[in-house]
N, C-alpha and C positions, 0 to 999 in steps of 0.2 A: 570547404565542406559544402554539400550539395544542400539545399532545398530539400528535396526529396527524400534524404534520410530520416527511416522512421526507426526509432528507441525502443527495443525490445523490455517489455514489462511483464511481470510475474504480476496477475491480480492477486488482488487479496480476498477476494470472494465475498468483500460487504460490498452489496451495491455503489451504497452512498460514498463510498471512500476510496472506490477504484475511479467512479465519478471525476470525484474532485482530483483526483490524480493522474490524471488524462488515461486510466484503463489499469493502474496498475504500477505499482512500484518497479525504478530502472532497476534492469540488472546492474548489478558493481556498485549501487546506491545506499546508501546510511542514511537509517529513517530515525528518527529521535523523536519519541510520541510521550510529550508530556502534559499528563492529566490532574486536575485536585484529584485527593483519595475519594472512592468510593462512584468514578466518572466513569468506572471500564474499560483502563486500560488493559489489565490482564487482560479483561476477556478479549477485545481488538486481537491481543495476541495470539490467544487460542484459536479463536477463527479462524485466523487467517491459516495459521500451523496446520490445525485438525483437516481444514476441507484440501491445504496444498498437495 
């Protein structure tokens, strides 16, 4: 595999979490986002959904 290969990513449109995810979620990747109640995961989801 080259160096050079760079990993195609769907951001998620929250700054701070496309950030930490070097731009965006790989494509063909399973994201498991688990939160206490009341921390925002739904929302995380809708976000991301609403702006894709």
């Amino acid at each position: 595999m080259s160096d050079d290969h760079t990993m195609v990513r769907v951001p998620t449109y929250i700054p701070s979490v496309d950030k930490i995810l070097g731009g965006g979620v790989p494509i063909g990747s399973t994201i498991l986002l688990i939160t206490e109640p009341g921390a925002g995961g739904p929302e995380f989801l809708f976000t991301s959904l609403v702006n894709y």
